[in-house]
N, C-alpha and C positions, 0 to 999 in steps of 0.2 A: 504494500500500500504506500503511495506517496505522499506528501506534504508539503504544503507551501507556509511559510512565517517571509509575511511583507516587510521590507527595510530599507531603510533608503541611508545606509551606512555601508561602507566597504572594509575587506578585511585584508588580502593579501595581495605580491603583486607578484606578474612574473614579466618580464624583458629579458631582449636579445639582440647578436648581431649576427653572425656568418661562416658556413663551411658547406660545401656541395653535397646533397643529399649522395645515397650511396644504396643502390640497387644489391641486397644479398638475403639471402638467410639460409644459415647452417647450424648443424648439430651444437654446435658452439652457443651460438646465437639464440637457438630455443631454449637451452638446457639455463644459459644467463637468466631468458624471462623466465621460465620455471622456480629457479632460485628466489629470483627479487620477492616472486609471490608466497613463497613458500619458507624461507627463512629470512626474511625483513625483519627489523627492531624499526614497529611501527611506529613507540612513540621517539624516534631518531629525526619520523619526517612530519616537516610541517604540514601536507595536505591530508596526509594519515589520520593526524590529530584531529582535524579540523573535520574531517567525514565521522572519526569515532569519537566524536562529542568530547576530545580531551584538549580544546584551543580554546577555556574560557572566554577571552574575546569576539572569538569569533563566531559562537552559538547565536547570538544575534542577528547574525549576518545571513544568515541563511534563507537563500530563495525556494530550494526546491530540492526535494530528497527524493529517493527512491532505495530500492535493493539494489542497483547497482551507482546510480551515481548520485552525488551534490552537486549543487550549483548553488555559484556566491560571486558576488563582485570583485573585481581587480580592483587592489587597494590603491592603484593611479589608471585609473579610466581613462583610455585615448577620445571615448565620447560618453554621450549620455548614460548609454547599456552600453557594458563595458561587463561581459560574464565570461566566468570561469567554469565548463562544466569539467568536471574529477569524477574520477572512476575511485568506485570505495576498494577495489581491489588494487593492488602495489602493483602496477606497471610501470617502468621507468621514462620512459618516454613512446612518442610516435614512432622512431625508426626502433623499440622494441617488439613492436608489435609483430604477429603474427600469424600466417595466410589463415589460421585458424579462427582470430576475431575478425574479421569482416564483419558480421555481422553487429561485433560489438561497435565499431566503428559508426555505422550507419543509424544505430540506438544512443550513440554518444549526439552526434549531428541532430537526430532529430528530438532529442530533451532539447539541447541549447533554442533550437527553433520554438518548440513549442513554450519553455521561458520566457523568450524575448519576448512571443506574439501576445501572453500571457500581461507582460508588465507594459507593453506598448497599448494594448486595447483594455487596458483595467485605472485610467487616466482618473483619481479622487477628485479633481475639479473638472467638471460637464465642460465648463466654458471653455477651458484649455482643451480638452480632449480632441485628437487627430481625427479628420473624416477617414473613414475604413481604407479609401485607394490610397490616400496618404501613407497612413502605417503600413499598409499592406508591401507599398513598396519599399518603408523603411527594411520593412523584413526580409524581402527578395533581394535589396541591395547590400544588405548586412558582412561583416566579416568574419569569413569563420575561419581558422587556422591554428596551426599547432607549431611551434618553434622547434626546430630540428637540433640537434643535440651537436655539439656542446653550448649554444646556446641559449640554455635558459637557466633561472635562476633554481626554480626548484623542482628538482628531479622525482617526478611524480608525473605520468599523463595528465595532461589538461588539454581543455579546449576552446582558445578566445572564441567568443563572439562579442560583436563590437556594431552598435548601429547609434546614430544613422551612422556610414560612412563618410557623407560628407563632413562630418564634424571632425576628423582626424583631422590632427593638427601638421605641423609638416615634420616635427619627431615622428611623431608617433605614424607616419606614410612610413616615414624608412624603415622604424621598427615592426610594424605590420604589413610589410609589404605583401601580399600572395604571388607565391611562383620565385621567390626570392630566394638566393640560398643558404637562410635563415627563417626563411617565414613560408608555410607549404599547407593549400588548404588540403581539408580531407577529401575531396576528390582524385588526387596527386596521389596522397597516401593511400587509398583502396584500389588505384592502379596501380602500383607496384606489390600490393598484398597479393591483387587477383594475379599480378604476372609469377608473383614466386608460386602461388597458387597453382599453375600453369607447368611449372618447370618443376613443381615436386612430383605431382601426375604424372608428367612425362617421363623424370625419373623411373618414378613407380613402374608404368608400365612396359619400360623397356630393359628391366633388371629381372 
């Protein structure tokens, strides 16, 4: 069952700059994410804490739970909605990921959406509130992206989303850039999951 607690308070942040994404995954590679999940010292990590209720501050903060993930604001917002969705399980980043979550992938993508669309169309003063094509397009223009490693600050999956876009400031362009090689939305990343996905099969069936 999920849960929303309304805030208009932020908790943590994460930034970044650059190194070329990198096309692989091997025995190596899984056996890493295996570990992270399975022998982590959860309270070591910040985003850890903050999904198992042990980030005093930051229980406040909180937009949206579920069984598998939280979402909470970046404690320096490049715009208005400025969200964070975490995965309650210990993955260390996006280039950890593997051809086996795709799916979690595409259940990460669409909480942050359904967040946004949530805190964009739930406006407390009528008179301010946005006509529907208005947000609607806030939402279809929105940024969604994951900072490629070693580039972020805390080593834990997460997932900007950032709207409106226009409101990026000209920092915060470079640092959320998409397509960048530091900044990579999740369409990027479930193409190269679905290709290792691709090249395991073929493995498979030529052994």
């Amino acid at each position: 069952m999920s849960s929303q607690v309304p805030t208009n308070t932020v908790s943590v942040t994460t930034t970044s700059s650059s190194s070329s994404p990198v096309v692989e995954e091997s025995g190596r590679k899984s056996e890493s994410n295996s570990l992270s999940r399975n022998q982590h010292n959860r309270l070591k990590c910040l985003f850890c804490r903050i999904v198992d209720g042990n980030e005093p501050k930051a229980k406040d903060n909180i937009l949206y739970q579920d069984e598998e993930f939280v979402v909470f604001p970046d404690i320096r917002p490049a715009a208005v909605h400025h969200l964070l969705v975490v995965t309650r399980e210990h993955i260390k980043d996006a280039k950890s990921l593997t051809s086996s979550q795709i799916e979690l992938l595409d259940r990460m993508v669409e909480t942050g959406k359904k967040v946004l669309s949530d805190r964009i169309n739930s406006e407390q003063d009528p008179s301010k509130s946005l006509a529907a094509s208005e947000g609607n397009e806030i939402i279809s223009k929105a940024v969604y992206g994951f900072h490629w490693p070693p580039f972020h600050t805390v080593s834990h999956l997460h997932l900007h989303v950032i709207a409106p876009s226009h409101e990026i400031g000209f920092i915060g362009r470079i640092i959320f850039r998409p397509n960048s090689y530091w900044f990579v939305p999740p369409g990027w990343v479930k193409e190269r999951l679905m290709k290792l996905k691709s090249e395991i099969q073929s493995k498979s069936t030529s052994s």
